[in-house]
TORDO-296899 format. One record per residue (C-alpha): residue in three letters; y, z, x. Coordinates in steps of 0.25 Angstrom, whole numbers. Each point is the difference from the previous one (the first is absolute). Example, Ala and Ser with C-alpha at 12.3 -4.5 7.8 and 13.67 -1.06 7.14 Angstrom:
! TORDO-296899
ALA	-18	31	49
SER	14	-2	6
END
This chain:
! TORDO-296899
UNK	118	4	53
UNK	7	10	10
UNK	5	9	-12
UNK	-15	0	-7
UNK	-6	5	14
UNK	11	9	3
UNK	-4	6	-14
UNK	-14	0	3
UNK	1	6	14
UNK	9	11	-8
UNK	-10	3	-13
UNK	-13	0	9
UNK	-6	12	-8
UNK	5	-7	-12
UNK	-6	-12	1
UNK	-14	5	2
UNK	0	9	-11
UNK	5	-13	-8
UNK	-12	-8	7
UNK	-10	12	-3
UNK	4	0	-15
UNK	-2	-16	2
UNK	-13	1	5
UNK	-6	8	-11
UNK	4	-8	-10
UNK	-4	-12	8
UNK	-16	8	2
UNK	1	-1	-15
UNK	0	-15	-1
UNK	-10	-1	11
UNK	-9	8	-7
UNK	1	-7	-14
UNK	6	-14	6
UNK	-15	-7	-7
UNK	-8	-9	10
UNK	-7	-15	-3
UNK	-12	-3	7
UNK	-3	-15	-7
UNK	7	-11	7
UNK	-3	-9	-11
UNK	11	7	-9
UNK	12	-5	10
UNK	-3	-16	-4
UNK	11	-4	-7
UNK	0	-1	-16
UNK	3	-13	-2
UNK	-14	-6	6
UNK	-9	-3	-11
UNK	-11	9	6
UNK	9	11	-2
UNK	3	-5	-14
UNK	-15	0	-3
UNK	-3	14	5
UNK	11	5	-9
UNK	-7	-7	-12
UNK	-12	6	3
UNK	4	14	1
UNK	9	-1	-11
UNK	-8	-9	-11
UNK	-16	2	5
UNK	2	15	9
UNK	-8	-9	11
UNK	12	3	9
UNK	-9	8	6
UNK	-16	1	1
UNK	-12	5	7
UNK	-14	-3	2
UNK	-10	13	3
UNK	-13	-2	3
UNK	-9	9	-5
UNK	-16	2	4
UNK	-3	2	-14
UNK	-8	-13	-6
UNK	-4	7	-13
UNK	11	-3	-12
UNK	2	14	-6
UNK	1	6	13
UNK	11	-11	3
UNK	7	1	-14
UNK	0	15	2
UNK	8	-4	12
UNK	8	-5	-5
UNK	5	10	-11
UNK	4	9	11
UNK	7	-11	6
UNK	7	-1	-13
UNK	5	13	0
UNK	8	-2	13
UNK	15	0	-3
UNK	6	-14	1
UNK	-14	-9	-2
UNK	3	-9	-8
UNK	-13	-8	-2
UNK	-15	2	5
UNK	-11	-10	0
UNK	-12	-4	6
UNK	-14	-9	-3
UNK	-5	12	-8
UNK	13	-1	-11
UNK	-4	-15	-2
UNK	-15	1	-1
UNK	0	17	-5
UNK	-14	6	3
UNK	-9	-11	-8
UNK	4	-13	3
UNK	-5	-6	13
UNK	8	-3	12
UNK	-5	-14	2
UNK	7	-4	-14
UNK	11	-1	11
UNK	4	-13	9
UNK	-6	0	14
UNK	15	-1	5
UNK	4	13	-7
UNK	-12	8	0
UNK	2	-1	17
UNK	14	5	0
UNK	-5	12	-11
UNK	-14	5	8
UNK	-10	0	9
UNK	-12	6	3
UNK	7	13	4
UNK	14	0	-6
UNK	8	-2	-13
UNK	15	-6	1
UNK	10	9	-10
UNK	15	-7	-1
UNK	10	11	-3
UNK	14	-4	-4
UNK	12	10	1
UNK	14	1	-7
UNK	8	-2	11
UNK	3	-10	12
UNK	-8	4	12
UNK	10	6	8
UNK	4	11	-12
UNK	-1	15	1
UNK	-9	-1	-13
UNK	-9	-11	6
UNK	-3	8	12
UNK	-1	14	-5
UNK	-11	-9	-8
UNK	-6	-6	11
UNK	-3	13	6
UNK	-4	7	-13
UNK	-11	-14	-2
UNK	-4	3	16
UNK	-3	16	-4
UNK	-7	-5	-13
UNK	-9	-11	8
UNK	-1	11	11
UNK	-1	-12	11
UNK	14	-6	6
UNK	-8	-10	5
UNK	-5	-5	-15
UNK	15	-3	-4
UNK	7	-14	3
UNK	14	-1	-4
UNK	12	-6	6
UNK	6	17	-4
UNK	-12	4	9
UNK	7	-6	12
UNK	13	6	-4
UNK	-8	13	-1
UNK	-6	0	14
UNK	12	-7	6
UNK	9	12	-4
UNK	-10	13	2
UNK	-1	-8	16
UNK	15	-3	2
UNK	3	15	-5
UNK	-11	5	9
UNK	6	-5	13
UNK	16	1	-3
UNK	3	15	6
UNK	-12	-3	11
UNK	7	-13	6
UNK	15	5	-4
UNK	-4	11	8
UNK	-4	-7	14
UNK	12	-9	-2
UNK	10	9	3
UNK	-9	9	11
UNK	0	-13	8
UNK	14	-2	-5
UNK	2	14	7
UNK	-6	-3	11
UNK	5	-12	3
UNK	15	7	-3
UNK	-4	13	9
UNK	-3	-10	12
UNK	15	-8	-4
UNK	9	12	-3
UNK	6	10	9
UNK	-3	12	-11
UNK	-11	6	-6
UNK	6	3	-11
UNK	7	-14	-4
UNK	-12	-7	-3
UNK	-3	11	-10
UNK	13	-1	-4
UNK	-1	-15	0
UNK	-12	-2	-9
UNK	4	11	-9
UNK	13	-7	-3
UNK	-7	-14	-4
UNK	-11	7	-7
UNK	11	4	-10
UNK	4	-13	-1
UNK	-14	-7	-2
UNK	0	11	-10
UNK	13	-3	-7
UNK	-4	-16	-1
UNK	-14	4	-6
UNK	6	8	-9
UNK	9	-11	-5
UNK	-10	-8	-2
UNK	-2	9	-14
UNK	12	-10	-6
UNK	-9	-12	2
UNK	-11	5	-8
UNK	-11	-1	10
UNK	-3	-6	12
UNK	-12	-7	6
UNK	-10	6	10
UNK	2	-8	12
UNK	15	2	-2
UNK	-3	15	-2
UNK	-9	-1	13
UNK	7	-7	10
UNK	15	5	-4
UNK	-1	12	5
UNK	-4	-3	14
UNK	8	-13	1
UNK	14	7	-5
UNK	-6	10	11
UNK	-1	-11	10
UNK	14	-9	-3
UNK	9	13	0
UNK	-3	8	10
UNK	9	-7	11
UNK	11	3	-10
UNK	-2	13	4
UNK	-3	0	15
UNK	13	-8	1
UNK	8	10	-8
UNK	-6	11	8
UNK	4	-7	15
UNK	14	-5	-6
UNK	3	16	-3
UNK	-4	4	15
UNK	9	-11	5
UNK	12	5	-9
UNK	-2	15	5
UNK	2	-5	14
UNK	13	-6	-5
UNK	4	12	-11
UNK	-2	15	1
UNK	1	4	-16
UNK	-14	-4	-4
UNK	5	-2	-14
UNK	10	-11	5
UNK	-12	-7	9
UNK	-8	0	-10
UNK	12	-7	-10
UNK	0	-11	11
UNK	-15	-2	2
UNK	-1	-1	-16
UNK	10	-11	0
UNK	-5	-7	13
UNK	-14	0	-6
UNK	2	-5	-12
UNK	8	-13	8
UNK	-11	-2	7
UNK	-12	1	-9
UNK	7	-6	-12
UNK	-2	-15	4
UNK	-16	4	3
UNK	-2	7	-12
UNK	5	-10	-8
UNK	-8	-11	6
UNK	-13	10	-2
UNK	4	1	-13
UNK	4	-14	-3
UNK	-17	-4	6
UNK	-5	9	-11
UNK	8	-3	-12
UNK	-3	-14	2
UNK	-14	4	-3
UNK	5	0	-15
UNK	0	-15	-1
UNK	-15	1	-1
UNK	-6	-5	-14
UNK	-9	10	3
UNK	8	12	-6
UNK	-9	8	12
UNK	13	-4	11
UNK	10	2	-11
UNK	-8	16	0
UNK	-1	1	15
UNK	13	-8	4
UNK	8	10	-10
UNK	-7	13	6
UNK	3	-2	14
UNK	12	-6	-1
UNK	5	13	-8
UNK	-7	9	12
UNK	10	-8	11
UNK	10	3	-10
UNK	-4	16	0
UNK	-3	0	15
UNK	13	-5	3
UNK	7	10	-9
UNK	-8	12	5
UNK	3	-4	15
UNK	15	2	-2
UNK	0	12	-8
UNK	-12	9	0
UNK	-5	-3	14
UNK	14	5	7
UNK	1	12	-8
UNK	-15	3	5
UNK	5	-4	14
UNK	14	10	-2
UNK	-10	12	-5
UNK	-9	-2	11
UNK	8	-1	11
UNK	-5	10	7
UNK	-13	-2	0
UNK	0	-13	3
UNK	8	3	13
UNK	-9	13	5
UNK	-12	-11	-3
UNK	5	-13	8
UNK	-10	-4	9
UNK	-3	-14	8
UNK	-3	-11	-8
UNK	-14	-6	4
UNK	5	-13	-2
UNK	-1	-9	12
UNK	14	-6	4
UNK	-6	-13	4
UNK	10	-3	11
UNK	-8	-10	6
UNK	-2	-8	-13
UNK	11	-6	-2
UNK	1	-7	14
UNK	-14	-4	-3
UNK	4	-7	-14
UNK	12	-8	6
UNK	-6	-3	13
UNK	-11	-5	-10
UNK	9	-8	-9
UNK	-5	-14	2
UNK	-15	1	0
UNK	2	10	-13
UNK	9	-12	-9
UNK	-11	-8	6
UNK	-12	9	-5
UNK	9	1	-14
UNK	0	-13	-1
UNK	-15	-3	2
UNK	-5	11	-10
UNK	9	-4	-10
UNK	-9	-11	-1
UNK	-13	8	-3
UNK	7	9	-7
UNK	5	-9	-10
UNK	-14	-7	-3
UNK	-6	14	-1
UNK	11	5	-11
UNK	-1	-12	-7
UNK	-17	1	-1
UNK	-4	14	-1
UNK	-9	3	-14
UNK	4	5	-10
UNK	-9	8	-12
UNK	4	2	-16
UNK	-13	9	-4
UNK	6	14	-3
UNK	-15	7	2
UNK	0	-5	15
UNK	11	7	5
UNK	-8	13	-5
UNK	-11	7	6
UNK	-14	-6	-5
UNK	-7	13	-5
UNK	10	4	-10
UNK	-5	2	-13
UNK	5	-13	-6
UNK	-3	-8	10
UNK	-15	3	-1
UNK	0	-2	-16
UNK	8	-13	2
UNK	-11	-5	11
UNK	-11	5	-9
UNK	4	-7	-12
UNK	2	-12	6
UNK	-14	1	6
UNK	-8	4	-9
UNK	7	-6	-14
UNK	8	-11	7
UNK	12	4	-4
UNK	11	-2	10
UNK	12	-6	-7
UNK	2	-1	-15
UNK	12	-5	-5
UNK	4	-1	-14
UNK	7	-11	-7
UNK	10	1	-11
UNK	0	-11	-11
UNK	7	-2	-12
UNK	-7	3	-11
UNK	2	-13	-9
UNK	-9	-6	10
UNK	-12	-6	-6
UNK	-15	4	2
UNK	-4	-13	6
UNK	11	0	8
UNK	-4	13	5
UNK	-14	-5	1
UNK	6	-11	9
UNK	6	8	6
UNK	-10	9	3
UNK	-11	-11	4
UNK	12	-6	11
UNK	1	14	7
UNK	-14	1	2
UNK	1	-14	9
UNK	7	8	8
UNK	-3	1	15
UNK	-3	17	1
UNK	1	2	-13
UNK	-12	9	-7
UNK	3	5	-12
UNK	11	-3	-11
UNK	0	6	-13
UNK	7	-2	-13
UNK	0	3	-15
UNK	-8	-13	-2
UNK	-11	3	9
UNK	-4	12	-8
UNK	2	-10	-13
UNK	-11	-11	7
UNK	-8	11	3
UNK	-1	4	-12
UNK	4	14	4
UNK	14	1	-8
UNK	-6	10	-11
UNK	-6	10	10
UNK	13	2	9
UNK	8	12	-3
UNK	13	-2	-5
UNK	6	8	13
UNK	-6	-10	8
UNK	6	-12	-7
UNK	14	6	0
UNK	-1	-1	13
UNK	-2	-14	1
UNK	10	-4	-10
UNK	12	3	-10
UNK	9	-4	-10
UNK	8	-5	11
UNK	-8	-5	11
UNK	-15	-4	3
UNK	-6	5	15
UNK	-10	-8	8
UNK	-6	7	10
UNK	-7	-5	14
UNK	-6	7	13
UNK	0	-8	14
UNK	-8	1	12
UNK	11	-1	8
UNK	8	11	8
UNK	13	6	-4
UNK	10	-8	8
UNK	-8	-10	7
UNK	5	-14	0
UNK	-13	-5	-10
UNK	5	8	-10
UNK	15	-3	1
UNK	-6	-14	-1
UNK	-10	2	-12
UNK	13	7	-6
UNK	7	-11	0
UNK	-13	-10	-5
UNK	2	11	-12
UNK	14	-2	-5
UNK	-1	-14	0
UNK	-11	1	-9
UNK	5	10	-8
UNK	13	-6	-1
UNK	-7	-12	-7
UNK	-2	7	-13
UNK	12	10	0
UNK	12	-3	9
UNK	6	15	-2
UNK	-14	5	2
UNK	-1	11	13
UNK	-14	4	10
UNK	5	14	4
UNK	-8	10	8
UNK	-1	6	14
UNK	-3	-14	6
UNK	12	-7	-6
UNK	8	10	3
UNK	-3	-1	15
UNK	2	-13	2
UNK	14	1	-5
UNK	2	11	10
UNK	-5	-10	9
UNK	9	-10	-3
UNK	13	11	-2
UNK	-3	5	13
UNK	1	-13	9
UNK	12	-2	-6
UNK	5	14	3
UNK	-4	-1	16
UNK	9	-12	1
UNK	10	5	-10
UNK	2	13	7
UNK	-1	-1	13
UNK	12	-13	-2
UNK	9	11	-5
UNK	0	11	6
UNK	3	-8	13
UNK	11	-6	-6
UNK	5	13	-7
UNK	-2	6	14
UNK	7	-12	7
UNK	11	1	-6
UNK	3	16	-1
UNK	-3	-1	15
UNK	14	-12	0
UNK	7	9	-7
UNK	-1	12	9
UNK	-3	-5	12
UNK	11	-11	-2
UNK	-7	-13	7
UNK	-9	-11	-6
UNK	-8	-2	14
UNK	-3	16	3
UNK	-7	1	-13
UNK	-10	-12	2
UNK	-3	5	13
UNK	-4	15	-7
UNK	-8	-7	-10
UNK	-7	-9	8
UNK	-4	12	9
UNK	-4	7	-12
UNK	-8	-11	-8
UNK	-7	-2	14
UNK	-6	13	-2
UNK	-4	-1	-14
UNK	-7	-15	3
UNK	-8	8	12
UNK	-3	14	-7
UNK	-6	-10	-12
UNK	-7	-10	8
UNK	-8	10	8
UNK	-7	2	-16
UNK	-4	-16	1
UNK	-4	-1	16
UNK	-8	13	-3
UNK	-6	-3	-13
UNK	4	11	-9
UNK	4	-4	-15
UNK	12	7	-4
UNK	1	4	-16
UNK	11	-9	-7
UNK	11	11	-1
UNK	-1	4	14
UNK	4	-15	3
UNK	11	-1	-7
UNK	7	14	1
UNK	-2	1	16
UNK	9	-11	6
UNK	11	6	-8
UNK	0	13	2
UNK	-3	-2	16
UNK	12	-9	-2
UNK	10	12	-6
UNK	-6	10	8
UNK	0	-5	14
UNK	12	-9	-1
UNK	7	14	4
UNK	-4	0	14
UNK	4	-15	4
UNK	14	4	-7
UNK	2	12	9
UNK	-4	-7	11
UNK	9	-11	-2
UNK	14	7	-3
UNK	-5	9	13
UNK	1	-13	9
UNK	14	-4	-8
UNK	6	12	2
UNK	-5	2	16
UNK	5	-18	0
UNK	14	7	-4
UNK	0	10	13
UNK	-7	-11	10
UNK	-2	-16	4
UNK	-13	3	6
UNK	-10	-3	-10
UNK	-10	6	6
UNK	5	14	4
UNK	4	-1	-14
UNK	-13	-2	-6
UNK	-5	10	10
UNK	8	11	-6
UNK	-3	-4	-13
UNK	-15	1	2
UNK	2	14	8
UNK	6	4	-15
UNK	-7	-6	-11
UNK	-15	0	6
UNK	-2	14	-3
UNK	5	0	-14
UNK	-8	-12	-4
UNK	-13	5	6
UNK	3	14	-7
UNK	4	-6	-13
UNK	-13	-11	2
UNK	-9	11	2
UNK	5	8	-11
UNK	-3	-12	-9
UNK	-14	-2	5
UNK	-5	15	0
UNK	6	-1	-15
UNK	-7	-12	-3
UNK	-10	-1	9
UNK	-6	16	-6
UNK	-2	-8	-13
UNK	-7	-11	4
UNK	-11	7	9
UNK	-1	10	-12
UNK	-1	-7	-13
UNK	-11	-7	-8
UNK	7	-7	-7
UNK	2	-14	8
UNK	11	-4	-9
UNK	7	11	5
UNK	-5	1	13
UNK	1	-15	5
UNK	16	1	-5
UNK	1	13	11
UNK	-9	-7	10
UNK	10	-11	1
UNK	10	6	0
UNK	-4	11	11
UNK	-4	-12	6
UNK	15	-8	-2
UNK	7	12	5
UNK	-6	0	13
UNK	3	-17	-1
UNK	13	1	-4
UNK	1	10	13
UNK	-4	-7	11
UNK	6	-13	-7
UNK	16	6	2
UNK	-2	7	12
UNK	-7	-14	7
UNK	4	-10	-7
UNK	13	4	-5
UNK	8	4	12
UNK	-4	-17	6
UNK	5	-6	-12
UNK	13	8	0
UNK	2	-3	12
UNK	-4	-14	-1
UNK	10	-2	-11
UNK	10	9	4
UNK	11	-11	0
UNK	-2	-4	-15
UNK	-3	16	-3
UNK	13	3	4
UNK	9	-12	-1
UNK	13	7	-7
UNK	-5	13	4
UNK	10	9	11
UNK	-8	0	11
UNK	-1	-2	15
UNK	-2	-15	5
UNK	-14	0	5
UNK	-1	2	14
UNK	-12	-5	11
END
């Protein structure tokens, strides 16, 4: 390592025309790096839901649909419509109430049941089908083009309409909220720093590597939007300590060594010592985010593990060649850092030390129920604003025609009719269920020779046979998980292989993948972290003390969401506890090899953890409120809960984790301190 930094101290022009050239080619892949904004397409493909949306896009094209409402109650005006829905590029199939009946047969030809879900008194029902899935380019640009066409947003319901919105709002507010991160980032930095100049230099330095890492994201073919969202700023958040410390490492070693080439050599090699154990453990907590079944942790975990990666590299290469070319004017701007130097804070903490295990010990209890009961929500359209366009038509078409979940079921097709007709007659009985239509219905109706042939390619094919239903029940609630369940087994009674796909089914299986995440990911990545923190910290008892600390915290931050009352959308659950895990693990580490290394020079515990607190208070608070003005800035700014309840906690843990090392901590190292450093060279404790 010595020879890499001696090298790079030696080649600082070099390097920086190498990292310019870098990050124009990494601004390209940003730029064309492509975004998804539907959560749904990260469910594994070995689900059956998953299996059936892929039969209905590629043997029906119902992978995705729409319903418009129109005002228009008169059949030629509806039919002509529909012809300039036709023309859009990538509908597939249009139909309404006026292709079955056409301009002289009467709409009461119909069944009650399907003539509610087609019109009322005001508005007519047109079910638009596209050729691609719903998260496509080609199924949006259509989307679009069908909301110019029907010339009212709020008249289009689609599950691509919420894509839609969801993206024109996410893009909306990324430079807005980017921006105040790092002016409080400044701020907090300006305060923290003794030069005006390094904070610039500082954020410019991990702006090139947030940068870099969004740019390789081009390799993985596209990334989704909260991880897009919250990268940025997190990256921002975990690595900016690298830097501080590299930066106070380099002032420490000018002391020592005149050539600033040579200081520089050695802070570079001491730096990369000393962050190396805290990096890898920050990158453990997010790579273990890949053992999600939701392929969403596998997105984020993989992006923010690769922007440790790129922040780490960029500390000890591109940042000490900024610090060599602006030396100068970092000196001529050196001022008096506004940081208090909280002398009095430590005494207080150790004089403090039994009534703080004791306090620790009494709110682990609360804390623990509290993380345990907070609730948790699966509806995608609650975690976005309630006048966006889609949300509107979805609540409208659920109003005024009922229809709130349709789901589609795939059969075989060598199914009889009475079957299907048994079938049929069994799903009615169902609790919630208003409407369920099939091939046969139209047959018992006797309307089989007026349906258009579109219209029955949509129910059936060669291969398979579609029965489809409407619930009264929510997305995502508890009855309809449970009337989905009621369905399969009654499917399942005529055709074993036989699949109910649809938004609704494919909830509940993101319901039932995600509680298996929480417990899945949260396990691992304290034992991934564990037992990186053995290896460089070498001791078994240190890192249980770090992580109960740590795990503390994360138990309090989410417990305040259950004694408070606030729902939390299901991702932000899973994905907190880890990343507060990786990302604040860091200051109970330094902390800790602070007091070893202070217990190597004296017996009195004490004056050691004195010292020790003196050292590592202001780098944690600094590093702390980097991470909540990164964080933080998000969360006060976005729409978007889903994004904004994953920043609010973990502004919110930051500031946990904080006062969590700096109270709690210091009592139990000193409580365990002969277990801690049994086998370690230290001083025997003294009085």
């Amino acid at each position: 390592m010595k020879k890499i930094a001696e090298k790079i101290t030696n080649n600082s022009v070099i390097v920086l025309v190498i990292s310019l050239l870098l990050f124009i080619v990494s601004i390209f892949g940003y730029v064309n790096t492509r975004v998804n904004y539907d959560i749904l397409v990260y469910l594994p493909d070995t689900i059956e839901t998953i299996k059936g949306e892929n039969i209905l896009t590629d043997e029906f094209g119902l992978g995705s649909y729409a319903f418009v409402m129109t005002n228009d109650r008169d059949s030629e005006q509806i039919l002509a419509l529909e012809e300039k829905i036709k023309d859009i590029k990538n509908v597939k199939e249009v139909c309404s109430i006026a292709d079955v009946l056409g301009t002289t047969i009467p709409y009461d030809m119909l069944p009650d049941e399907i003539q509610d879900k087609l019109y009322n008194d005001k508005e007519t029902v047109i079910f638009v089908t596209f050729n691609g899935s719903t998260s496509e380019d080609s199924t949006i640009d259509a989307v679009r083009s069908l909301r110019e066409v029907v010339k009212d947003a709020n008249k289009v319901s689609s599950m691509t309409a919420m894509v839609i919105d969801t993206m024109d709002l996410s893009n909306s507010e990324l430079v807005a909220y980017v921006s105040i991160a790092v002016i409080f980032c400044l701020l907090i930095l300006l305060a923290t720093t003794d030069s005006y100049i390094i904070p610039f230099l500082l954020l410019g330095n991990i702006g090139i590597a947030i940068i870099y890492n969004m740019g390789s994201n081009y390799f993985l073919g596209d990334i989704s939007y909260i991880t897009k969202s919250i990268s940025a700023v997190l990256q921002l958040g975990v690595t900016t300590d690298f830097s501080i410390f590299l930066y106070h490492k380099y002032e420490d070693s000018k002391k020592k060594i005149k050539d600033k080439k040579k200081a520089m050599a050695d802070a570079i090699v001491q730096t990369f010592k000393s962050i190396l154990g805290s990096s890898l453990t920050t990158f453990a907590g997010f790579l273990a985010l890949c053992t999600m079944d939701l392929l969403l942790g596998k997105d984020i975990g993989i992006v923010m593990a690769k922007g440790v990666l790129c922040g780490l590299i960029c500390v000890v290469t591109i940042f000490p060649s900024f610090l060599l070319i602006f030396d100068k004017q970092i000196e001529k701007t050196k001022h008096k850092v506004l940081l208090p130097k909280f002398e009095k804070l430590p005494k207080f903490i150790i004089s403090k030390q039994k009534f703080i295990l004791i306090a620790f010990v009494l709110l682990m209890i609360p804390a623990y129920i509290g993380n345990s009961n907070y609730d948790v929500y699966y509806k995608l359209d609650e975690s976005l604003p309630k006048d966006l366009a889609f949300n509107v038509a979805n609540n409208d078409l659920a109003k005024k025609f009922g229809i709130t979940s349709p789901e589609i079921i795939i059969m075989d097709k060598n199914v009889s009719s009475s079957d299907i007709e048994s079938l049929t007659d069994e799903l009615k009985s169902v609790k919630g269920i208003d409407l369920v239509l099939s091939p046969s219905e139209f047959v018992n109706n006797g309307l089989e020779t007026i349906i258009p042939d579109n219209l029955q390619e949509i129910l059936n094919n060669d291969k398979y046979q579609l029965v489809l239903t409407n619930s009264t029940y929510e997305i995502a609630s508890d009855d309809l998980n449970n009337q989905l369940t009621a369905i399969n087994k009654i499917v399942h009674k005529y055709d074993k292989k036989a699949i109910v796909a649809g938004e609704g089914a494919l909830m509940k299986d993101l319901i039932t993948i995600a509680d298996h995440d929480f417990n899945m990911v949260n396990y691992t990545s304290l034992a991934v972290i564990f037992i990186i923190m053995v290896l460089v910290l070498k001791s078994l008892s240190l890192p249980v003390v770090l992580s109960l600390v740590i795990e503390f915290a994360i138990f309090v931050n989410m417990s305040i969401a259950y004694y408070s009352g606030t729902s939390l959308p299901f991702i932000a659950s899973i994905v907190v506890g880890t990343i507060q895990l990786g990302a604040t693990i860091d200051y109970a580490i330094l902390m800790s090899t602070k007091y070893i290394e202070e217990r190597q020079k004296s017996a009195n515990k004490q004056k050691c953890m004195e010292e020790t607190l003196k050292f590592t208070i202001p780098s944690i608070i600094t590093s702390a409120l980097c991470f909540f003005a990164a964080t933080a800035s998000v969360g006060f700014y976005t729409k978007i809960d889903m994004i904004g309840s994953i920043c609010n906690l973990l502004a919110r843990g930051s500031l946990i984790s904080m006062i969590s090392v700096i109270f709690i901590l210091p009592s139990l190292l000193m409580l365990c301190d002969k277990i801690i450093l049994k086998n370690k060279n230290v001083k025997k404790e003294g009085k």
